[in-house]
Structures are given as C-alpha cells and as structure tokens.
C-alpha positions in Angstrom: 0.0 0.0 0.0 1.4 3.3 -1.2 1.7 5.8 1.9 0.5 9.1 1.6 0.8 12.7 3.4 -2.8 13.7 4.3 -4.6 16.7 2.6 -7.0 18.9 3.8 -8.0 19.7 0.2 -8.9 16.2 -1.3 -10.9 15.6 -3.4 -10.3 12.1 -4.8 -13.8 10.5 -4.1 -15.9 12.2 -6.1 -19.2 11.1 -4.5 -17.6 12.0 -1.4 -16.4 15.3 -2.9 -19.7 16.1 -4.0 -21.7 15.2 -0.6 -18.6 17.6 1.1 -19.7 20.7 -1.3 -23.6 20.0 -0.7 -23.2 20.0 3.1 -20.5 23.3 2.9 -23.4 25.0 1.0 -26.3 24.1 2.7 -24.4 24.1 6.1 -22.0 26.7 5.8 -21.2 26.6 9.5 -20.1 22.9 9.2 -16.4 22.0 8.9 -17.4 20.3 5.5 -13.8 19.0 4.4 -11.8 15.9 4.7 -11.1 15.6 9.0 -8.0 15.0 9.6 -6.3 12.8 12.5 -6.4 14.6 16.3 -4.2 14.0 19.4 -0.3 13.3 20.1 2.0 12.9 17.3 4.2 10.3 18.7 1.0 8.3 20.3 1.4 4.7 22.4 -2.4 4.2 21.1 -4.0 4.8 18.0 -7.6 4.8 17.9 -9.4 4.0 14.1 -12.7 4.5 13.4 -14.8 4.5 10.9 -15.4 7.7 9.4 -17.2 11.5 10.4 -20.2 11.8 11.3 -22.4 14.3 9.3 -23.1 16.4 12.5 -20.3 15.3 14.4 -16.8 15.4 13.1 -18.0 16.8 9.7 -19.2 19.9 12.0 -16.8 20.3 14.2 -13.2 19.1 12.7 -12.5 16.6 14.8 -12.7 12.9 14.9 -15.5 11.5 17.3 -16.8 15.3 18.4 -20.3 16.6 18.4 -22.4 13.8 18.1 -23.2 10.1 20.4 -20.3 8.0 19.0 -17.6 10.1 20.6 -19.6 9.8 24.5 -17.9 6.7 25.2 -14.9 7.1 23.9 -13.4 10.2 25.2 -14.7 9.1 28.7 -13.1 5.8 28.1 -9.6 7.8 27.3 -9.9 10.0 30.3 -10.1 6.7 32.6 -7.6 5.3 31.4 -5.5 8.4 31.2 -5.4 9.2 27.1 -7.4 12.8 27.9 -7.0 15.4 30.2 -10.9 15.7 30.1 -13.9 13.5 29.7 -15.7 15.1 27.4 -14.9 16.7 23.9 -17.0 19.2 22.7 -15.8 21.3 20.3 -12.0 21.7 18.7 -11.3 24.5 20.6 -12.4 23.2 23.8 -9.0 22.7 24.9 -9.2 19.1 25.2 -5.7 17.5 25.0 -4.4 13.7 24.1 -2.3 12.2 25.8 0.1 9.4 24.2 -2.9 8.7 22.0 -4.1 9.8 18.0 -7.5 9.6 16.8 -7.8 8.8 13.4 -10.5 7.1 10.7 -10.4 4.6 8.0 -12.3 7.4 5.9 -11.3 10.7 6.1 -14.2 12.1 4.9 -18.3 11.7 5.8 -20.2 9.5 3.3 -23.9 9.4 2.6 -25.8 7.2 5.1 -22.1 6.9 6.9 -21.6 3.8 4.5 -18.6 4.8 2.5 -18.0 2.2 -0.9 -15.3 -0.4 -1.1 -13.8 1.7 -3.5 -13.5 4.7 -1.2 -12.5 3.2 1.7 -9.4 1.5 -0.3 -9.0 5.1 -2.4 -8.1 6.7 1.5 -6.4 3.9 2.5 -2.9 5.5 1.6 -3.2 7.9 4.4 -4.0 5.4 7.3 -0.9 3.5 5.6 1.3 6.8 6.1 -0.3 7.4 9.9 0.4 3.7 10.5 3.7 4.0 9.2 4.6 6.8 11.4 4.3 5.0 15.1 7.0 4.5 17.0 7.1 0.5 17.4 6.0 -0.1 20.5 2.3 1.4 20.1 -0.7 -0.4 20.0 -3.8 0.3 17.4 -7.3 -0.1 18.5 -10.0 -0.4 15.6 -13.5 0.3 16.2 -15.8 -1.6 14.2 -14.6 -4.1 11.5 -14.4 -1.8 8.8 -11.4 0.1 10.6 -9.8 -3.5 11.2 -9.9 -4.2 7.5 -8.6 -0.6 6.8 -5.7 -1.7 9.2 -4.8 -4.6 7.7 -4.9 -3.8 3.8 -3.1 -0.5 4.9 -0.2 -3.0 6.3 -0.7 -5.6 3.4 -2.2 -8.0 5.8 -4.4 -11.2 4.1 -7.6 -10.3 6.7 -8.6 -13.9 6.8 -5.4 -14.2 8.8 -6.3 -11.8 11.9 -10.3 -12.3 12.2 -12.5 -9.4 13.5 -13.5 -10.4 16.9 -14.3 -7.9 20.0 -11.6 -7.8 22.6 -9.6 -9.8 19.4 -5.8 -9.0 19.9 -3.6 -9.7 16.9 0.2 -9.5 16.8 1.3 -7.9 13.7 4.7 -8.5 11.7 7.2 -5.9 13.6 5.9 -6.0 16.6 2.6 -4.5 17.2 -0.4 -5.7 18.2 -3.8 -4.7 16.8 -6.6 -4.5 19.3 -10.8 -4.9 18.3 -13.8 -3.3 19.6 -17.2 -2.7 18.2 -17.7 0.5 17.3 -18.8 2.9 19.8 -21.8 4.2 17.9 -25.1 5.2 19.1 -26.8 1.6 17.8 -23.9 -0.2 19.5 -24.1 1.3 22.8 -27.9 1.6 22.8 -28.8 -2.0 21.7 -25.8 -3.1 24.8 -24.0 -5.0 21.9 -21.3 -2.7 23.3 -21.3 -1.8 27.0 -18.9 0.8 29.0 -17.7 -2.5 30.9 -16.8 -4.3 27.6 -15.0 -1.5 25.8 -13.2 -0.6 29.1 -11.8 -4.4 29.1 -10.3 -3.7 26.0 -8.2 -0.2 27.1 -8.0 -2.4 30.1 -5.9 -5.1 28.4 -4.3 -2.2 25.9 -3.0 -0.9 29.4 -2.1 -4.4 31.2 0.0 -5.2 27.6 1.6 -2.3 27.5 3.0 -1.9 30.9 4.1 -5.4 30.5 6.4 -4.8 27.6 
C-alpha cells in the first residue's frame, strides 16, 4: 500500500467530494472537508474508526466530536489516562491527548455513513502513512470491523489471517499488536451489543499489555 501525506483539500472520491460541497453550501457553519487525525503525534495508542459523522466530526473538525459516538470514547480515554478531560465538545475546547491519535479509515463523511469499497481503499494510503509513522511499540485499537480491515490492507495483511473479533488481539509482523472493539456508535451502545464495561476491558488489556512490555 502506497503511503501518503494527508490533505485537507482532497478531493479524490468524487461522490464524497460532492456530498462535502452540498453540506458546505447548505451548512455553511459545518467543517465540510476531509477531518484530519487529532491527538499526540508520537502516540502509544491509535484509535481508528470508521469515518465522520455528518453532524459530528463533519461539523466540528474533529474525529469523534459533536455527536453520540464520541460519548464513550473520550470518557473511556480520560479513565484510562489518554485525555486530560472526559468530554470533547468542540476543537477548541482545549481538550488534549495524551500518548494517543484519533484517526479514521475514511477521512471524509459519506452518505448514510456507509462509504463504498472503492473509497475506503482510495483513502487507504493515508491510514498507511499514519500507520507507518508509530514508534514500534504502540498499539492500534480499531473500532468496528471496517477500521480493522482498513488496518490490515493498509499494512498488506491477508484479513482472513487476523479475524474481527471484539476484545480480538492480533500480533502484527514488527511487533505491534492490533486490538478490536465494536464501534462505539449510538446503535452499539444503545442496543448493549457494546457496554462501558466491555470497551473498558479492552483499554484495560491495551494498558495491562503495555505496561508489561
């Protein structure tokens, strides 16, 4: 996978492009552009999600911010001592990072938060350069399975070789070890297919592995 720089002005999807210059038009307000990655630039953790949401990250700039999906989360980092507060509200609330990076699989918000194959493998190149960039002993957590494949194909992994599971750990060539959680969206956390006790096992075992090595 060919590594590539992020840019703030891309515009390579053009059904994403598109659905970008509808929302800055009708929502001028919005951030409306391709969000990039948020937190410490030399992280232990890397957090990948999915994509922004249309009123969350895709109106405020930054990854998991303005809307249900980023509740858990950013509480879940300030336990375990990844924030320097529990909440994120806006992106320039001050909120800090703290050995951790928030990125997503898709930079940009698709329709019905369902990007294509074709889109998801077209931004790959940037989650290969973010990946690329870790020092060796951090760990990556993906959120949701399309994240995990993201991972993988961004690291030339065969994904029948390291199945999505939640609380899955996979050891990666080099070194690193790829964590899974379901996604912390709204339907996940509402429905109790993910609870705050499950997803804190995971950061819990992130931590325990970690100090360990």
């Amino acid at each position: 996978m060919r590594s590539e720089a992020f840019r703030a002005d891309c515009g390579a999807c053009p059904r994403l492009a598109r659905f970008l210059a509808d929302c800055r038009a009708s929502r001028p307000d919005y951030f409306g552009r391709p969000v990039p990655a948020f937190g410490d630039a030399a992280p232990r953790l890397l957090v990948v999600g999915l994509a922004p949401g249309y009123h969350g990250a895709n109106r405020t700039g930054r990854p998991f911010t303005g809307d249900h999906a980023g509740v858990l989360l950013y509480e879940t980092l300030h336990a375990y001592g990844y924030a320097d507060r529990p909440v994120s509200e806006s992106a320039g609330d001050g909120l800090r990072l703290l050995g951790c990076r928030i990125t997503n699989a898709v930079k940009c918000v698709p329709p019905e938060n369902k990007p294509t194959p074709a889109e998801i493998k077209e931004c790959n190149g940037y989650l290969a350069a973010e990946l690329a960039a870790l020092q060796e002993d951090a760990a990556i957590l993906a959120l949701g399975q399309v994240a995990h494949a993201a991972v993988l194909r961004a690291r030339s992994l065969v994904l029948k070789d390291f199945p999505f599971g939640h609380a899955a750990v996979h050891a990666l060539p080099g070194g690193r070890r790829l964590y899974d959680s379901y996604h912390c969206s709204r339907y996940n956390t509402q429905t109790r297919r993910l609870t705050p006790e499950m997803f804190r096992a995971v950061f819990q075992r992130i931590r325990d592995d970690q100090e360990r090595s």
